[in-house]
N, C-alpha and C positions, 0 to 999 in steps of 0.2 A: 644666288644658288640655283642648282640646274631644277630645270620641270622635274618633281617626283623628288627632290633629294630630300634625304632627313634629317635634320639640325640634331643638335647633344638635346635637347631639352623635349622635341617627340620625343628622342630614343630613350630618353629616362621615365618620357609620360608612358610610354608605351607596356613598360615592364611593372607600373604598382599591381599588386595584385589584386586578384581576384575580386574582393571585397570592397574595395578601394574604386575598384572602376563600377563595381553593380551599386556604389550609396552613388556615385556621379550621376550614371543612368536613373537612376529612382529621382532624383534633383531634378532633372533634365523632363522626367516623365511630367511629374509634379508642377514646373513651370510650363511646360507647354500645354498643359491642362489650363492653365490659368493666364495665357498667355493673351487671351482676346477681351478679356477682364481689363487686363491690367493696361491691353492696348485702349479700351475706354476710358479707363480712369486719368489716362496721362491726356488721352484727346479732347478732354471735356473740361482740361484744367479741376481735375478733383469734383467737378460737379455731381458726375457719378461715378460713386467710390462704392463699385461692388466689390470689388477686391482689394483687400490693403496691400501695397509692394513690401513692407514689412512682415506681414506674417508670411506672404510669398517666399521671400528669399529666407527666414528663418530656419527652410529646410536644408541649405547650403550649409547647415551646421554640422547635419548629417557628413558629408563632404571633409569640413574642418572649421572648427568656428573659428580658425585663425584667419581666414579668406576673406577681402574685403569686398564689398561691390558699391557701384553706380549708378545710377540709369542716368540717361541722359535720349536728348533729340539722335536723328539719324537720318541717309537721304532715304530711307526703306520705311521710316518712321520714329521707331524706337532704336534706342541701344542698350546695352547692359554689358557694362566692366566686372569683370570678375578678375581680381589680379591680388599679386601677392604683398602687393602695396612693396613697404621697406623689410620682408622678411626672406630675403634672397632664400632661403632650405625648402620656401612655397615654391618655388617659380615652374618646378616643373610638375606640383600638381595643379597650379594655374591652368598653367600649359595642356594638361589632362583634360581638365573639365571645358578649357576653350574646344579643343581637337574633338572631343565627343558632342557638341552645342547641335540641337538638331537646325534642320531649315524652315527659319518660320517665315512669313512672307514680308508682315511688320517689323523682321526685328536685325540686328546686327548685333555681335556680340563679341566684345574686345578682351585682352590679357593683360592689357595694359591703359593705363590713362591718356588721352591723347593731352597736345598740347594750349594752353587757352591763350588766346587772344591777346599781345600785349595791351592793347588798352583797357583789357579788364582787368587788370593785375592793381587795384587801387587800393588806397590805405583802408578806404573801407570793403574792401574786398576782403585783404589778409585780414581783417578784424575779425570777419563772420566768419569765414573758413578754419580761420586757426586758433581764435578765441584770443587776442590778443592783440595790442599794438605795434604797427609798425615801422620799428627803429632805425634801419640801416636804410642809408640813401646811396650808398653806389657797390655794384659788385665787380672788381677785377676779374677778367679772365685769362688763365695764362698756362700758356702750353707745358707741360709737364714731361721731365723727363722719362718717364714709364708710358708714356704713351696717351696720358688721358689729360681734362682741361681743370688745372686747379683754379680753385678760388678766393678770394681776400673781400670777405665784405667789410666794409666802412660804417661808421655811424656811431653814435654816442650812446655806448651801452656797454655792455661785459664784451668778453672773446665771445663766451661760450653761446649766448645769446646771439650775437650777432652773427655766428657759423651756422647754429640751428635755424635763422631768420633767412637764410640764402641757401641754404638746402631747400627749403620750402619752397621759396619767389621762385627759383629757378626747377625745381619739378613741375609746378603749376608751368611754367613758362615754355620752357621745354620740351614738356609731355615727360611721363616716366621712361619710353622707353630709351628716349636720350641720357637723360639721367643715369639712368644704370649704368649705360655704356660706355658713360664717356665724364662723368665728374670725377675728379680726384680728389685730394686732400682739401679743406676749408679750413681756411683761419680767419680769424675775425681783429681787428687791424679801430679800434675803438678811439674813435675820436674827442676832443673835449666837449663836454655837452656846454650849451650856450644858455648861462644865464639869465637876468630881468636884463641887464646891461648890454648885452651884445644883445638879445632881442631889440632892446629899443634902440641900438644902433645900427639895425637892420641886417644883423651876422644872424641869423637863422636858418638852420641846415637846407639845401636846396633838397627839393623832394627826389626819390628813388624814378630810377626812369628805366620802365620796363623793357622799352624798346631798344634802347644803346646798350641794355647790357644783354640782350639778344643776338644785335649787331655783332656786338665781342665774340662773345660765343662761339657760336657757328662761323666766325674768323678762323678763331684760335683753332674750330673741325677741321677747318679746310686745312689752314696749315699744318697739320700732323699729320692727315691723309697725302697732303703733297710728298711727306719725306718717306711712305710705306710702298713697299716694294711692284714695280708697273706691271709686270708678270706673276700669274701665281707660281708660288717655290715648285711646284711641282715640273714647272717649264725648264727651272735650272739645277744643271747637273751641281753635286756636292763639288766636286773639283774647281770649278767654275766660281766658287762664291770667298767672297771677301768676310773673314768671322772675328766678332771680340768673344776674347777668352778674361771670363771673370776669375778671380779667387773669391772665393761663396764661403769662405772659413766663419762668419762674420754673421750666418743666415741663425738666426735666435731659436732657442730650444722648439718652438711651438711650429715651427714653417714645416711644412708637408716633405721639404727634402732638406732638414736642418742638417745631414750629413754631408752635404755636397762640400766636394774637396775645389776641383775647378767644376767651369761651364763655359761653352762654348756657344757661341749662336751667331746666326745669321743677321740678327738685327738687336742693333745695340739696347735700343726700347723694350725688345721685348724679353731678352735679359732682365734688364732693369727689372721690369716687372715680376718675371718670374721670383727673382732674388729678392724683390722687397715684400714678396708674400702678401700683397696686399689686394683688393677686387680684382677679378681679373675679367675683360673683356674683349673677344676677338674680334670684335669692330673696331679696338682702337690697334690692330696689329695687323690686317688686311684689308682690300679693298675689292676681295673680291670673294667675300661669301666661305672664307677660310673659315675652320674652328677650330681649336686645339685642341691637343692632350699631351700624353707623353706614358712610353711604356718605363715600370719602373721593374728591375729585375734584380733580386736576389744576389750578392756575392755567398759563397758557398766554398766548401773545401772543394766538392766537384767542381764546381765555376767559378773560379775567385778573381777571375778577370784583373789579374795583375798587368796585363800590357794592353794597353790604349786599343791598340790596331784591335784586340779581340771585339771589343765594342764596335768599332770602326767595320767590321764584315756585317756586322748585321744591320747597323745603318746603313751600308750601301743596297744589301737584301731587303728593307726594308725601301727605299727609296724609290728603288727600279720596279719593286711590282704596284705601289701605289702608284707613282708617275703613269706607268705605260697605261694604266687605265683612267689616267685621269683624276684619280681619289685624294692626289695629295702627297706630300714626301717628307721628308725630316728636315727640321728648321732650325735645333738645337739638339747639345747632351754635352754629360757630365758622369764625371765619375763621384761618387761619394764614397765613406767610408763602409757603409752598408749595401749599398746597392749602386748600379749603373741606371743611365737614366738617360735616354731616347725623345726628345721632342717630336710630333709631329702635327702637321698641318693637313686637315680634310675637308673634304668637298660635301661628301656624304656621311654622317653617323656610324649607320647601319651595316652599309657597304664596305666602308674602310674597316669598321673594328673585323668582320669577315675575313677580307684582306686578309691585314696583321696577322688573325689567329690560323691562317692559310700555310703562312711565311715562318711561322716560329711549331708551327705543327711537329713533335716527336722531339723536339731538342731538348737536351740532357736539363736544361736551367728557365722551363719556359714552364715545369709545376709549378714554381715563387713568382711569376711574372705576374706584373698585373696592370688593367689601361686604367689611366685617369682622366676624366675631362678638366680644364682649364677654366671655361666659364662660373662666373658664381652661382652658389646653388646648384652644383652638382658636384660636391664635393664627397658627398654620399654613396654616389656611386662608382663602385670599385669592381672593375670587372677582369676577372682571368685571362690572361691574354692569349690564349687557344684553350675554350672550353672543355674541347673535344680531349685533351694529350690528358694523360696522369703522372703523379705526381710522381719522382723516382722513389724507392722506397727507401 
C-alpha cells in the first residue's frame, strides 16, 4: 500500500462515533497514566507490583468488554495486543483503538497476535494455553479453490475436535494475522486411536510437528500468490482481460447478493469466493495492497437495467477514472434479479469511495446505490455511493 493510503478497516475506524472514540481516548488516557507502573511491574518480574495489569486494562471495558488483550516482551520493552481475537464485527474497532494508541517510549502496541515460535508449540504448551489435551498429530495444508489454504487435521479423536485443535495450533503458529487472511475451511480426518496392543507393539501416534506443518503452510501462500495477477487490475484495460462468467442461481437465501442471476470476473478464485459467501480476504486475491468492494445498485422501473451493455457504461466510467489515478478499476459484476452489481479493486479506502461518488454524482439510479467492502468485519458498513446526489423522488 502506497505512503499515506487508507485500508477499509482505518476507513471504518475512522467513522464510529463520537462517543466510541472519546471512551478509546479515556482508555488510552488511563493507560498511559499508568503506563511506568506497569513498565516496573513487568521489569522486575512482579517483584514490584505497584500496579495490577488487570485492573489497568479493565477500563478497556469501557471501549467493549468483548476486546481481548495481551501483553507481552518488545524491542522498545513492553508490548500490549488489543485485537479482536475470533470476533471478525471487532476488527475495526481493534483497528480504532490500535490507530488512536499514544507514543510511549517503553511500549508497542499490536491489533493483532503475532506469531510463536515453532518449537514452543508443545503438548504442554496447547495444555496451558487451551486448557486441554493435545490430540491431532499432523495438519494438511491445501490450497483452496477460493483463494485461501484449507485444512485436514489428523489424530485420534472426533472431526469436531480435531478442526477446533488446528484452528488453534495453527493461530498460535501463524500469528492471527495470517490466520484471518488466509485459513479456509477445516475438517478433521480422525484416525484409529491405538490401543494397550498396538502401544505395546510400538504403533503410537508420532507427535504433532509444528514446524513441517509450517513448512506446508506458507508453501500452499506461495503458491496461490504465484497464480494472482502480476499487475494491479487497475494497469489492465477491461477489453484486454480474459473473464469466467458463473451462473450464481445456486447462491443460498442468507449470501449478501443471493439474487445474482450471472457473474462475471476477472479471476476465477475470486469469483469463487465471492459466490461461496464465505470469509473474505484481499490478501488472498492480490499481491499488491488491492482491497475490495463492489457497488451494488437498485433495478427500478426508472433503471431496470434490462440490457447488459447498460451496466457495461458505467463500468467502463468507473474503470477509467479510478485507473487514471491510480485508485484501482473493476475486477468483476453481475447482474441479479434485484440489483446490478459492480466489483472493484482499491489502492486507497478513502480516496476511491470519493472517486466512485464523483463518477456516479447526479445519475438518475445512484439515490439506491450503495458501496460494500469485501473484507471480513466490515460487513456493517454500508455506504451511499455518492453521498452528496438525492434521492429521485
Amino acid at each position: 500500500m502506497s505512503m499515506g493510503a487508507i485500508d477499509p478497516y482505518s476507513f471504518a475506524a475512522s467513522r464510529f462515533p463520537t462517543d466510541t472514540r472519546d471512551a478509546i481516548r479515556k482508555f488510552w488516557m488511563h493507560f498511559a497514566a499508568n503506563a511506568e507502573g506497569l513498565d516496573r511491574c513487568f521489569s522486575s518480574n512482579m517483584t514490584e507490583k505497584t500496579v495490577d495489569p488487570t485492573v489497568v486494562m479493565a477500563a478497556l471495558k469501557d471501549v467493549s468488554p468483548e476486546l481481548m488483550w495481551e501483553f507481552g516482551p518488545s524491542d522498545r520493552g513492553h508490548a500490549l495486543t488489543i485485537t479482536a481475537e475470533w470476533n471478525d464485527s471487532n476488527r475495526a474497532l481493534a483497528r480504532a483503538v490500535h490507530d488512536m494508541a499514544p507514543d510511549l517510549s517503553r511500549w508497542q502496541f499490536h491489533q493483532v497476535r503475532g506469531p510463536e515460535s515453532d518449537s514452543s508449540i508443545t503438548v504442554d504448551y496447547f495444555a496451558q494455553r487451551f486448557g486441554e489435551p493435545l490430540t491431532l498429530t499432523k495438519i494438511e495444508a491445501i490450497c483452496g479453490e477460493t483463494g485461501r489454504v484449507n485444512l485436514i487435521a489428523h489424530g485420534p479423536d472426533n472431526e469436531q475436535a480435531l478442526a477446533d485443535q488446528a484452528l488453534k495450533v495453527a493461530s498460535a503458529i501463524l500469528g492471527e494475522a495470517v490466520e484471518r487472511d488466509w485459513i479456509g475451511y477445516i475438517d478433521g480426518a480422525p484416525t484409529a486411536k491405538t490401543g494397550l496392543f498396538g502401544r505395546l507393539r510400538g504403533q503410537s501416534p508420532a507427535p504433532f510437528e509444528p514446524a513441517t506443518f509450517a513448512d506446508g503452510f506458507r508453501a500452499a501462500i506461495a503458491r496461490l500468490k504465484s497464480a494472482l495477477p502480476a499487475r494491479p487490475y487497475a494497469g489492465t484495460p477491461l477489453d484486454d482481460r480474459e473473464v469466467t462468467l458463473f451462473k450464481a442461481k445456486a447462491a443460498y437465501p442468507e449470501h449478501p447478493r443471493a439474487d445474482l442471476i450471472t457473474f462475471a470476473a476477472a479471476s476465477e478464485a475470486y469469483g469463487r469466493a465471492v459466490l461461496s459467501g464465505g470469509r473474505f480476504s484481499s490478501r488472498c486475491h492480490s499481491i499488491h495492497d488491492e482491497w475490495f468492494l463492489y457497488l451494488r445498485i437498485q433495478r427500478t422501473e426508472d433503471a431496470p437495467f434490462d440490457d447488459v451493455s447498460e451496466r457495461g457504461v458505467i463500468e467502463e466510467r468507473l474503470h477509467q477514472a479510478l485507473s487514471q489515478d491510480g485508485l484501482g478499476g473493476v475486477v468483476a459484476a453481475g447482474h441479479g434479479s434485484e440489483a446490478v452489481y459492480i466489483d472493484l479493486d482499491v489502492s486507497d479506502a478513502a480516496r476511491a469511495v470519493a472517486q466512485i461518488g464523483q463518477v456516479l454524482q447526479g445519475e438518475p439510479y445512484v439515490g439506491e446505490a450503495t458501496l460494500h467492502f469485501l473484507d471480513q468485519g466490515l460487513q456493517s458498513l454500508v455506504l451511499p455511493a455518492a453521498p452528496d446526489s438525492l434521492k429521485p423522488n
